[in-house]
LUMDRENZA-663727 format. One line per 2 residues: their letters; for each residue x, y, z of C-alpha. Coordinates in steps of 0.02 Angstrom, whole numbers, plus 50000, padded with zeros to 5 digits. Example, Ala and Ser with C-alpha at 12.3 -4.5 7.8 and 13.67 -1.06 7.14 Angstrom:
BEGIN
as> 50615 49775 50390 ~ 50684 49947 50357
***
This chain:
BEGIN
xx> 48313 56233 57805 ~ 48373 56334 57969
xx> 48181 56345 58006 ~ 48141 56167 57980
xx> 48291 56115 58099 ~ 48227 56240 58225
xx> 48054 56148 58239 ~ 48155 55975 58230
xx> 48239 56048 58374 ~ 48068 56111 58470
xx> 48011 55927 58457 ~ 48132 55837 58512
xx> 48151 55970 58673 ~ 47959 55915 58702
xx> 47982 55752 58695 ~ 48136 55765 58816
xx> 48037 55863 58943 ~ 47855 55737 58918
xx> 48014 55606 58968 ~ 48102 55667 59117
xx> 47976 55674 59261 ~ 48020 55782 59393
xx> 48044 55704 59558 ~ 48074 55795 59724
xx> 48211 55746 59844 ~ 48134 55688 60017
xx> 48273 55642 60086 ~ 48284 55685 60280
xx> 48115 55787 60259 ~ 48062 55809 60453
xx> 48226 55881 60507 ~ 48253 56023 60338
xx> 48296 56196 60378 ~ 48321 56330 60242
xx> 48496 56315 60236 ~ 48464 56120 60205
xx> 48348 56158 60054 ~ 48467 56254 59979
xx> 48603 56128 60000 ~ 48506 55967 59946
xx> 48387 56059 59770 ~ 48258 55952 59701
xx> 48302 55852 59586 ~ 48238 55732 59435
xx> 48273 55610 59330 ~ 48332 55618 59144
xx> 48322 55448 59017 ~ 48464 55399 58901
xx> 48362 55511 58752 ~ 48384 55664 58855
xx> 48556 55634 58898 ~ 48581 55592 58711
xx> 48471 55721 58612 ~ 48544 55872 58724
xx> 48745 55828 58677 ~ 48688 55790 58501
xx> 48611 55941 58458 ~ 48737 56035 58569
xx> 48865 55960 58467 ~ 48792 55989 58311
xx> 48771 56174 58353 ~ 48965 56159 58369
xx> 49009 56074 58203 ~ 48877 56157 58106
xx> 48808 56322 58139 ~ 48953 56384 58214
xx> 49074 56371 58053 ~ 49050 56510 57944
xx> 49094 56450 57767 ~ 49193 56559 57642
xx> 49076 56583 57486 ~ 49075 56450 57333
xx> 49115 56486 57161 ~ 48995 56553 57055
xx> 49012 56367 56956 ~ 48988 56274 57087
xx> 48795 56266 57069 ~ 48743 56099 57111
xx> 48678 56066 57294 ~ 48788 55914 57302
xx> 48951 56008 57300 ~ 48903 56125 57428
xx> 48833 55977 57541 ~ 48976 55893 57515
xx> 49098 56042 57555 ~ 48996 56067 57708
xx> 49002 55890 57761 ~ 49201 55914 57731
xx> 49206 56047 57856 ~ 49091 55936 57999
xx> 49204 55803 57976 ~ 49339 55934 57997
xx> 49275 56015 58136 ~ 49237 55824 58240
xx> 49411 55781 58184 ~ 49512 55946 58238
xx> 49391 56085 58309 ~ 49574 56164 58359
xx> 49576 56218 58181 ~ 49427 56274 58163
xx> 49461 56408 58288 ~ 49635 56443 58201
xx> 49544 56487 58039 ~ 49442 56598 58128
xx> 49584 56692 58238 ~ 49676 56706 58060
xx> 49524 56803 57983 ~ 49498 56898 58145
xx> 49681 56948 58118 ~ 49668 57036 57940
xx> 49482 57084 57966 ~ 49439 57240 58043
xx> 49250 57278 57995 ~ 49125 57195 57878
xx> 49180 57208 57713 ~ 49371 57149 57761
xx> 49258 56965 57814 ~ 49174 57002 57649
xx> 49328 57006 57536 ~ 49412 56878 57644
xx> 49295 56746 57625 ~ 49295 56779 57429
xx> 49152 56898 57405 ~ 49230 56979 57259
xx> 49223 56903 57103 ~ 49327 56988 56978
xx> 49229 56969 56798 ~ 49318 56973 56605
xx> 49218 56965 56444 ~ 49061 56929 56559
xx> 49117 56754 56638 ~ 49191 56740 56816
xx> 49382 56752 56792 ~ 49472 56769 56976
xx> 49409 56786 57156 ~ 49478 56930 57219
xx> 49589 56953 57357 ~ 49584 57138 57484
xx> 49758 57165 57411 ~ 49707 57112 57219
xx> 49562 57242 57251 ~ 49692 57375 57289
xx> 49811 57353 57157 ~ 49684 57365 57007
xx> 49605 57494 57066 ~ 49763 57593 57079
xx> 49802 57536 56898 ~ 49612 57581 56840
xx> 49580 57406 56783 ~ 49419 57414 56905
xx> 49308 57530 56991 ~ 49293 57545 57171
xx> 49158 57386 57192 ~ 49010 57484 57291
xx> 48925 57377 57416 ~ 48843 57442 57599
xx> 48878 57335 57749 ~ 48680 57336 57754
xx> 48689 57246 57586 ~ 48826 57137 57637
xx> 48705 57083 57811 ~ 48573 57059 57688
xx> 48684 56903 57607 ~ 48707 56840 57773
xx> 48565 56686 57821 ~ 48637 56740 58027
xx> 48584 56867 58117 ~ 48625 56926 58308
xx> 48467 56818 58367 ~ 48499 56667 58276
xx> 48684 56651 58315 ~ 48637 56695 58520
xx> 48521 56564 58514 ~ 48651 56443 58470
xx> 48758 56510 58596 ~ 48625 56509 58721
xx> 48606 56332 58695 ~ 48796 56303 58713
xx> 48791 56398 58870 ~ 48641 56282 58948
xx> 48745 56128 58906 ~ 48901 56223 58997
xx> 48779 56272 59139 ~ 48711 56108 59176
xx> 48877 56016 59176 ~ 48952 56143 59297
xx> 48783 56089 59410 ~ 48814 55931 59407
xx> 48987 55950 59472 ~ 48943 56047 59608
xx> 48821 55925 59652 ~ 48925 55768 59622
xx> 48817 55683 59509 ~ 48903 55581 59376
xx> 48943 55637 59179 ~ 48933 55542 59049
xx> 49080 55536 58920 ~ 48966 55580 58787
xx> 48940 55742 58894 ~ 49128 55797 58922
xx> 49171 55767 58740 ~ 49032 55912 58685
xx> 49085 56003 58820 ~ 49267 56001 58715
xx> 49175 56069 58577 ~ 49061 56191 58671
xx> 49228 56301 58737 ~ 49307 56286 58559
xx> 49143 56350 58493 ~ 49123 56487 58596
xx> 49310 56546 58530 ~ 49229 56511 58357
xx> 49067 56607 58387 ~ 49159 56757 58452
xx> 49298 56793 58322 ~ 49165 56766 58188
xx> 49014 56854 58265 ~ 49031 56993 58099
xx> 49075 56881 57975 ~ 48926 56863 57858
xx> 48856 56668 57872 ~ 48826 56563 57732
xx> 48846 56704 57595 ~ 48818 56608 57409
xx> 48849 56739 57294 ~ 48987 56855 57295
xx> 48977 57042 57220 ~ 49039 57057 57037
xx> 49185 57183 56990 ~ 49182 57191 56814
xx> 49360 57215 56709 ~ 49347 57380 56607
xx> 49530 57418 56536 ~ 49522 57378 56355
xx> 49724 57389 56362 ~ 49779 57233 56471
xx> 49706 57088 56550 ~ 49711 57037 56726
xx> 49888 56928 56709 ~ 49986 57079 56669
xx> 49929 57117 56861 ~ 49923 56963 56946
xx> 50058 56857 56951 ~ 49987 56687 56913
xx> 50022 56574 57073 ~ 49888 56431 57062
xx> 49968 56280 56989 ~ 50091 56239 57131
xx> 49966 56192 57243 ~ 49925 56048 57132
xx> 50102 55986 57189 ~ 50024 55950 57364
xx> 49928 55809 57458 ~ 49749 55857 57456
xx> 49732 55798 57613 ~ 49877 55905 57699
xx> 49813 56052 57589 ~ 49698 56124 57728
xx> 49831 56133 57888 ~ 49994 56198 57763
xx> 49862 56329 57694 ~ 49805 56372 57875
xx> 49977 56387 57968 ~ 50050 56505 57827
xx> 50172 56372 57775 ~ 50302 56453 57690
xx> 50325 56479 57517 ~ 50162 56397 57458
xx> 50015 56497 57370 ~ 49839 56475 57423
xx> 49730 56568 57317 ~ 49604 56482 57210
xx> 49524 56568 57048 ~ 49355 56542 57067
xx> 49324 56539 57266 ~ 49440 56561 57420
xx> 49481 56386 57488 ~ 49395 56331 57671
xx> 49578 56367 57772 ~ 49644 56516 57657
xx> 49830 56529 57706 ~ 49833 56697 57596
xx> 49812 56815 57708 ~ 49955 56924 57735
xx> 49986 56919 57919 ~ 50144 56990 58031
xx> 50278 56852 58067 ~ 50226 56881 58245
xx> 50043 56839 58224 ~ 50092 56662 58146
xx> 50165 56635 58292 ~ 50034 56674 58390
xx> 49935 56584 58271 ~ 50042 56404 58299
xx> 50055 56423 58478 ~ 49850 56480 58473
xx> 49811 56307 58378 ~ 49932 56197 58491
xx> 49837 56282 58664 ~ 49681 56245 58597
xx> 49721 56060 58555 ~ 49769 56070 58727
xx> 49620 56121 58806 ~ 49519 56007 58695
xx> 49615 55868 58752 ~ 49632 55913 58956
xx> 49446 55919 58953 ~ 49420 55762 58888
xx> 49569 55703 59028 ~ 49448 55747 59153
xx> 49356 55583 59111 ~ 49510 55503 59191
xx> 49411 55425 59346 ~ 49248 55394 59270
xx> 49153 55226 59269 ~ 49176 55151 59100
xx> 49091 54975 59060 ~ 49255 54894 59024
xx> 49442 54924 59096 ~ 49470 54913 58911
xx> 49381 55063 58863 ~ 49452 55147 59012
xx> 49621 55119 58957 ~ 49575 55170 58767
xx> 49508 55309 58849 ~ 49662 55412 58933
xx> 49781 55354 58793 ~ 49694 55423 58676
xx> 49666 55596 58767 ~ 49843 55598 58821
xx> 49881 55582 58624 ~ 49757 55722 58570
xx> 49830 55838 58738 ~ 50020 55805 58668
xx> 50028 55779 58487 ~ 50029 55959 58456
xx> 50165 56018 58562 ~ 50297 55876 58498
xx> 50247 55936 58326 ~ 50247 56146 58368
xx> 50420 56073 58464 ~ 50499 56010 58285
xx> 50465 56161 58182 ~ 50583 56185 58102
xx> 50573 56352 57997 ~ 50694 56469 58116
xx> 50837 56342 58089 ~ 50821 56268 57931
xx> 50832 56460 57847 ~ 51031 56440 57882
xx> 51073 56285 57770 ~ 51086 56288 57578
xx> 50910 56254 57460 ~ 50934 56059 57447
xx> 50990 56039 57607 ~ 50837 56147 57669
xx> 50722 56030 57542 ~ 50757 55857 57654
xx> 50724 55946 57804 ~ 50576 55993 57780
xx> 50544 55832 57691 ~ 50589 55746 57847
xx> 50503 55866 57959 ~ 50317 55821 57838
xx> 50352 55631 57867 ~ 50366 55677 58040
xx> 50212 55774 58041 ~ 50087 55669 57932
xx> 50149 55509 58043 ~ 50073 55608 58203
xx> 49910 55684 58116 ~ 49901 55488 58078
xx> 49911 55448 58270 ~ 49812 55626 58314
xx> 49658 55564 58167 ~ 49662 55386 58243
xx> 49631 55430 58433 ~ 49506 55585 58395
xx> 49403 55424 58307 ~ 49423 55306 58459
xx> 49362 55464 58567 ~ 49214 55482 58464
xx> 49168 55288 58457 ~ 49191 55282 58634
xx> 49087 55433 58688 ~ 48929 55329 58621
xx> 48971 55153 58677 ~ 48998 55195 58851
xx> 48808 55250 58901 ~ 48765 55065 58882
xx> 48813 55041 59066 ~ 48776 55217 59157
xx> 48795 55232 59350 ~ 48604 55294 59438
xx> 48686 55454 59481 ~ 48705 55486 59290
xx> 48516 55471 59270 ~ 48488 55614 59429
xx> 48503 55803 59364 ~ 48457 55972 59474
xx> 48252 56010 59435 ~ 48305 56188 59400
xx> 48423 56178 59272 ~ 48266 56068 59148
xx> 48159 56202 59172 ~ 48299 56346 59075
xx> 48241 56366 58906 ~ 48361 56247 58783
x> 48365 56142 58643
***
């Protein structure tokens, strides 16, 4: 699949480059001096594919191949689920890249080396009587072990790599390709030639994705099957060492499972039996490094919005649009902080159980009204990132010769 989109890729860089004929800038010819040439580059022009295919597949690299998933269950064997659970996290990932990067930074946290990604991410599967029973968290691992209900699983970090469909070179290609996109929008500041929209909302995505890429680079991608640990005490079974902890979740929105899960919310269980949900709020983490986690996810909203704010002075088609436009990334820029500003999980830990219930009942209302406002303008970013190139300035059209002929997507 990875190959096939590769060659995709390959063709549609072709037929950008048979498109965009280089022209040379002849501007003031008879009287250029060195220093002038180097002032004024050549440049060319670039069609409304280009400008198009290279954010597209830029942005895709974002959404897609930068999100390492945590494995599925050993049940889940049709290809629909895992589409569909992968289509979950794209949607996720246009919607609120911010946590994207959060889930990472909270992995990155409790993972030192390979195999703490590989049990993080569910890649042990605790077997009873033959049939998968439990995915196995590092500290589930520990404790039966201790109590000789297991044996130490045995698997290399060469064996673990070997699951992985990523490598080094694939995942520095992608990066590579980020870091064109990055590259040729810095040119064209420097050269004051006009941005599309289109263009500074990937470029959101491309700084949230190099966060992504970076905490993640050793986490195995795309891993389906996870290593079995088989249950060998004939004495007890695996409840009289795991407290059972799975059926309050079902008390809980699905939809508002993913952020409480992420942001450690307190007193809820994460774990899943069979696989280790896509934002696993089960990792034991210092006090401190929620914290850091919160404030981590609120920055990055904040730098995903400000970048889109720099498409405050742009030519839009409509004063409409233009209005839609900075509302909408003032919303996404401060959102965040009013909600990190209610928390309320310092003060509420003084006032009696009931009285601590409504609070927090309260503070959720709160919350879900604003990841109502926050969904809403992240769409009317997205819609208006396309419908603006239907009236681009010339300038838009222009790029520097050089920056076409650096090897991309």
């Amino acid at each position: 699949m990875r190959f096939k989109l590769v060659f995709f890729c390959i063709f549609l860089y072709i037929v950008g480059g048979i498109q965009a004929a280089p022209t040379t800038n002849t501007t003031n010819t008879t009287n250029t001096t060195t220093s002038d040439s180097f002032k004024a580059p050549s440049f060319t022009t670039r069609t409304l594919w280009t400008i198009i295919s290279s954010s597209v597949l830029t942005l895709f690299a974002c959404i897609y191949s930068a999100i390492h998933p945590n494995i599925p269950s050993p049940k889940d064997i049709s290809p629909f689920l895992i589409i569909r659970r992968q289509l979950g996290m794209m949607i996720m990932a246009l919607i609120a890249p911010e946590m994207i990067v959060t889930w990472a930074m909270r992995q990155l946290f409790s993972a030192h080396q390979t195999h703490s990604f590989f049990a993080l991410m569910g890649g042990f599967m605790l077997y009873v009587d033959g049939e998968p029973y439990l995915t196995l968290r590092p500290e589930y691992i520990l404790k039966l072990i201790r109590d000789e209900c297991i044996d130490v699983p045995t698997i290399t970090a060469n064996q673990i790599h070997d699951k992985s469909k990523g490598n080094a070179i694939s995942k520095g290609l992608v990066m590579l390709q980020v870091a064109w996109f990055v590259m040729q929008l810095i040119t064209r500041a420097v050269y004051h030639l006009k941005t599309t929209q289109l263009e500074v909302g990937t470029l959101a995505f491309a700084v949230l994705s190099f966060l992504t890429y970076a905490m993640w680079w050793d986490k195995p991608l795309n891993v389906r099957c996870p290593h079995p640990v088989y249950w060998k005490s004939a004495e007890s079974r695996p409840e009289d060492h795991i407290e059972d902890e799975f059926a309050h979740l079902r008390l809980l929105p699905r939809s508002f499972r993913p952020v409480l899960e992420l942001i450690g919310w307190v007193d809820i269980p994460t774990s899943r039996k069979l696989r280790v949900p896509t934002f696993d709020g089960s990792i034991t983490i210092e006090d401190s490094n929620k914290k850091v986690l919160r404030l981590a996810a609120v920055l990055m909203a904040t730098i995903f919005g400000g970048i889109h704010c720099m498409a405050w002075f742009f030519t839009f088609p409509t004063h409409q649009e233009q209005v839609l436009w900075k509302i909408s990334a003032i919303a996404i820029t401060c959102t965040p902080w009013i909600c990190l500003s209610l928390y309320l999980d310092s003060l509420v830990r003084r006032f009696s159980d009931s009285s601590r219930r409504i609070m927090w009942g309260v503070y959720g209302l709160i919350c879900c009204t604003f990841v109502v406002l926050y969904i809403t303008t992240r769409a009317v970013l997205l819609v208006l990132m396309f419908t603006t190139l239907r009236n681009l300035p010339p300038d838009a059209y222009k790029s520097v010769l050089w920056t076409s002929l650096v090897p991309h997507l």
